[in-house]
N, C-alpha and C positions, 0 to 999 in steps of 0.2 A: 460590530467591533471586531478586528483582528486580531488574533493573540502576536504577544511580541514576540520578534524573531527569535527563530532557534539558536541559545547560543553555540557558537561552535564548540567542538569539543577534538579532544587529542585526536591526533590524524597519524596512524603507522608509517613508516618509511615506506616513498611508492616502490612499484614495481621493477627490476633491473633492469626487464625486458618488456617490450610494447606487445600489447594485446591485441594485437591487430586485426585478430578473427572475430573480436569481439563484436563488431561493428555489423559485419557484414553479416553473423548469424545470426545479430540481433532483428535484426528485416528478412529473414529466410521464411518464405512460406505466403509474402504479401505478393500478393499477384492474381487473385480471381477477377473475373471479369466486372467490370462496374455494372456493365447490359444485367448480367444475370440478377443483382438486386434492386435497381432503378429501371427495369421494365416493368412489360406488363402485368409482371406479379405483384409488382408494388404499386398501391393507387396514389395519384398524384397528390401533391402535398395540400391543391388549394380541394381536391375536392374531399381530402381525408378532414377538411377542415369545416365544422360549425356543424356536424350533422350527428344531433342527439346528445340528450343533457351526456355527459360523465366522458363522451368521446375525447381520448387523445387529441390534438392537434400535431401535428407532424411537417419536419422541416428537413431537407432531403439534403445531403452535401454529397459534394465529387469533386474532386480538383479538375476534373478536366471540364467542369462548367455544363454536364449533363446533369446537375437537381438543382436545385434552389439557392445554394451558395456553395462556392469553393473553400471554405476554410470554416473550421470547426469554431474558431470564437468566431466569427460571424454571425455562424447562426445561434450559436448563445447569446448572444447579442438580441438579435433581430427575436428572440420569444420576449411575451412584456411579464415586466414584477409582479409578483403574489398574484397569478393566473388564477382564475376561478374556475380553471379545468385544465389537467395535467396538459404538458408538451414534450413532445419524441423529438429529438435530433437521430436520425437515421444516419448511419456513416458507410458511404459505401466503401467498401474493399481498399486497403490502398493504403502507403503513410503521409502520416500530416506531419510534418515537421513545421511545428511551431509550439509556441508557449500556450496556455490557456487558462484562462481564471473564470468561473461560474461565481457571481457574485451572491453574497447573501440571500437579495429580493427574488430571485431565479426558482422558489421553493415549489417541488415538485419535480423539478424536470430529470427526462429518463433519455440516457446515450446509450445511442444502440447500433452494436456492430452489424453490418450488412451482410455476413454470412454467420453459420453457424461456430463457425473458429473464432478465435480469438485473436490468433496468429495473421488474419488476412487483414486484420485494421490496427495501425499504431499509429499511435501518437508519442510524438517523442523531440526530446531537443537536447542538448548537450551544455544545459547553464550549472557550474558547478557554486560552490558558498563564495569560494574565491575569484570568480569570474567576476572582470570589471564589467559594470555598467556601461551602456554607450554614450549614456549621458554624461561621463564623466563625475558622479556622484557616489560614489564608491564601490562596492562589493556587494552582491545580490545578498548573503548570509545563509544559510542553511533554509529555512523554509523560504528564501526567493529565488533559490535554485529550482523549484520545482517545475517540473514539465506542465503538470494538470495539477490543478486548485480546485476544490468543491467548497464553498462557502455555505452551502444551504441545507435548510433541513429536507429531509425528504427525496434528496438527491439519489439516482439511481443509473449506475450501470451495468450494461450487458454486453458479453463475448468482444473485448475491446483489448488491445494492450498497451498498459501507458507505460512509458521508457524516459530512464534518462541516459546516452550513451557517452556520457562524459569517460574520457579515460586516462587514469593518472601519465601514462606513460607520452599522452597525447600532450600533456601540459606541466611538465617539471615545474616552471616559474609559478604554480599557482598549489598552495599548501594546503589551503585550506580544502578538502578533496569531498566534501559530504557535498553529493548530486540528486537528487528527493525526483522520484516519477512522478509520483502521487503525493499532495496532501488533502486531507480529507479533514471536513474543519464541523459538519454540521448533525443533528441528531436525524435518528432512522435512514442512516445513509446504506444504502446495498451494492454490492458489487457483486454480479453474479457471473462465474465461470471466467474472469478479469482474468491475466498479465500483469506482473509490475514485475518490470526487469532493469538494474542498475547492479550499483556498487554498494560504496558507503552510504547510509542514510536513502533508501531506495524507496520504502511506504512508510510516510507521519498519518501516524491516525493518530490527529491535532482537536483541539477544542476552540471553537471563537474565541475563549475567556478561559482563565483556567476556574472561576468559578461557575464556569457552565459546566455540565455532562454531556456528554454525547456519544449516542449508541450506532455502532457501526459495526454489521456484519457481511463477512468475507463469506462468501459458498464455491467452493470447489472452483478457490483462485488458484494460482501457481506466483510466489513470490522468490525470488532469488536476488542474491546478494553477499558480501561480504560483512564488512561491519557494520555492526548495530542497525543489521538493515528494515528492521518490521522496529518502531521507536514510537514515540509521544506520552499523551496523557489521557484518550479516549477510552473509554469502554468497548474493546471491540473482538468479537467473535471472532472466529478461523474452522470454517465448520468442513472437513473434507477437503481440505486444500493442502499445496503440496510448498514446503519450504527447502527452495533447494542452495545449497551451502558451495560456494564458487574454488577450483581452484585458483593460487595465487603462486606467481614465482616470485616468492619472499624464502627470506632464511629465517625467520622466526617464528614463532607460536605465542598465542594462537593466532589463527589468520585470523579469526575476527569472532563476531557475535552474532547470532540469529534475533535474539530479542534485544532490548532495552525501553523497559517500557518508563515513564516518567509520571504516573497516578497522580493526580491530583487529591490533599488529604481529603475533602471532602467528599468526594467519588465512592461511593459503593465498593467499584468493581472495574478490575484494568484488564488486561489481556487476556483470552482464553483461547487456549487452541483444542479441538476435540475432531476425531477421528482424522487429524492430519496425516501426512506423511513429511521427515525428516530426509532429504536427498542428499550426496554431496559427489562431488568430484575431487577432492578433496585427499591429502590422506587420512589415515585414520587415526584420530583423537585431534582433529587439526581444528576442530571449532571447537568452542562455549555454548552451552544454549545458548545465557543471560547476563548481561549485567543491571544493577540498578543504573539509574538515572536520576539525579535527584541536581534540576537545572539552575541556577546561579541566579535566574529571576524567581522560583519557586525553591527556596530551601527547604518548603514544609512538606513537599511532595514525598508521597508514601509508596514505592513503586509495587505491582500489581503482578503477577503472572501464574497461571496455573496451566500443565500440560495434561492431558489425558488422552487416555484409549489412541493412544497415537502408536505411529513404528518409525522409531530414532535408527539412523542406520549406524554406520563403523563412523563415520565423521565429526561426530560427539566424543568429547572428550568425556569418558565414563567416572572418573580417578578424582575429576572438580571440573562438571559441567557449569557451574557458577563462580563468579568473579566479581570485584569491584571498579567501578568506574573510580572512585575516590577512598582515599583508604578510611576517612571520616563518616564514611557508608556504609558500611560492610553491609553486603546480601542476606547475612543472617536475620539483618535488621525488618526485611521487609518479607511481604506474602511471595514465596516462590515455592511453589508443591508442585509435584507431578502425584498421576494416579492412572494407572493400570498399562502404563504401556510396555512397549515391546521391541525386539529390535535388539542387535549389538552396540545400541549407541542408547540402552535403556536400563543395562547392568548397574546394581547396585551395589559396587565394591566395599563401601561404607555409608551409610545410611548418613551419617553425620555431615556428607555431604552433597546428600542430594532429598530432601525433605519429602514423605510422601502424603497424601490425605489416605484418611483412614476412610471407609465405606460411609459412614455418617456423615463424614466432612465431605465427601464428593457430590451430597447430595442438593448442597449450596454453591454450588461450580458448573452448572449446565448453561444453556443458551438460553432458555429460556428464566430461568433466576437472573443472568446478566441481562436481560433485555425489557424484560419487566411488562407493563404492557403493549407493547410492540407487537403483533405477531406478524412477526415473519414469512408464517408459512400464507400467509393471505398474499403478503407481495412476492413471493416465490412462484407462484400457483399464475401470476399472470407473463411467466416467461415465455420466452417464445424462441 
């Protein structure tokens, strides 16, 4: 079951000016050779296949038709449902411009970028909430904007970049502007060393249900974005990654949000960030961390965030890093603490407005308290 679409939400006045650089930085850096990971370092997919219980199975893609299949839902495609032994989509070097959905039955399966970067493989497409359909049946919505889908549990990526490079200034006629890279829908999802590069609404870490949980951790990702770009109702770690805050040629503030996370009330535990980094381009006090999100299909939603051991740079609004999406919301309402970070985007001018855990309270805010039993470090340890 899918959860229902995201409803849209306020969209700031676009840009004056077209961001044209946007585009082309956003693919800066793809270009290693296909030869160098579809040769003979790599064993070929039929013989990586069938040999010895717990073995991977492996399925090689290249657009130029040197692995196993040209396009990445293909070979999502082509692995079969609730596999009795994991399967690797290998991606060689290069961008995929296309859409991509990993459906539920898909559980287990691991994307893996063909080199060590992350930067050398993207996936990406440009469907924003507002973009017509081709079929003439209306507006994709905020979660059918997204680039790449993970429906399943157990789902795992490595060294990949998933993009949406929709851009306001590229599409005046179309308002509704939340563009999703990534949404990420199922439990023990990993994403290791990831990319998600966009705008508004850049990574939903989403739940199939909102009465499901699902645990999803981020390791030493790089996410960027402007508003409410890191959003849902998941449980999801941010362990060592880096949150970089976009400038924007707008005349107002704040340009936007880092978080909004949308907790679901029976959830535990909603967003943690721990030993991140806060980046911005930006000027200074020009973001928010957070707003609540409390969605118009779940009014009962309790939203979730805790920062720590992080370094918030100048781009944080120090004075009221918190804000309300709804004024029948207010942030005060919900779990939003920081603890022990650092940084000129970490100053505490008034405590009253920026909540912190005391040493006892931090000790129920780690990764592994959110993760429960998962461990992590067992599927971290088989990176490559």
């Amino acid at each position: 079951m899918t959860a229902p679409d995201v409803p849209a939400r306020r969209t700031p006045a676009a840009p004056r000016t077209p961001g044209v650089a946007r585009r082309s930085a956003l693919l800066a850096g793809v270009g290693a050779g296909v030869a160098s990971v579809l040769g003979a370092a790599a064993p070929p997919a039929r013989a990586a296949a069938g040999h010895g219980p717990g073995r991977a199975r492996t399925l090689r893609v290249a657009p130029d038709g040197t692995g196993d299949l040209t396009t990445v839902q293909a070979a999502v495609d082509a692995t079969p449902d609730h596999p009795d032994r994991p399967w690797t989509v290998l991606l060689a070097p290069g961008t995929y411009r296309e859409t991509v959905t990993v459906p539920e039955a898909k559980t287990g399966l691991t994307l893996l970028g063909g080199t060590g970067d992350p930067r050398d493989t993207v996936i990406v497409y440009d469907n924003a909430s507002g973009t017509s359909k081709p079929d003439g049946s209306g507006t994709y919505g905020t979660s059918g904007s997204a680039t790449f889908t993970a429906a399943p549990d157990g789902f795992t990526a490595r060294r990949l970049t998933f993009a949406n490079d929709f851009l306001r200034a590229d599409h005046p006629e179309i308002t509704a502007q939340q563009a999703v890279a990534l949404r990420v829908l199922g439990d023990r999802s990993l994403f290791d060393r990831c990319r998600f590069l966009g705008h508004q609404d850049t990574l939903l870490t989403d739940t199939r249900h909102r009465t499901l949980a699902a645990r999803q951790y981020f390791h030493h990702c790089r996410t960027e974005g402007d508003v409410d770009f890191v959003f849902g109702r998941a449980t999801a770690v941010h362990a060592g990654g880096e949150f970089r805050m976009l400038d924007r040629p707008v005349d107002f503030t704040p340009y936007g949000f880092v978080f909004a996370p949308s907790t679901a009330a029976g959830t535990a535990h909603g967003f943690l960030a721990v030993r991140c980094r806060f980046t911005s381009s930006a000027p200074v006090g020009a973001y928010k961390l957070a707003r609540p999100w409390v969605p118009s299909s779940d009014p009962t939603a309790w939203p979730r965030l805790v920062v720590r051991d992080s370094f918030l740079d100048a781009g944080i609004d120090t004075a009221q890093p918190y804000a309300n999406m709804r004024e029948q919301y207010p942030w005060q309402s919900f779990l939003f603490r920081e603890h022990a970070n650092r940084g000129p985007g970490a100053r505490i001018p008034d405590p009253a407005t920026r909540p912190q855990l005391d040493a006892a309270e931090a000790l129920a805010h780690t990764a592994a308290a959110y993760l429960g039993d998962w461990d992590v470090r067992t599927a971290l340890r088989g990176a490559v």
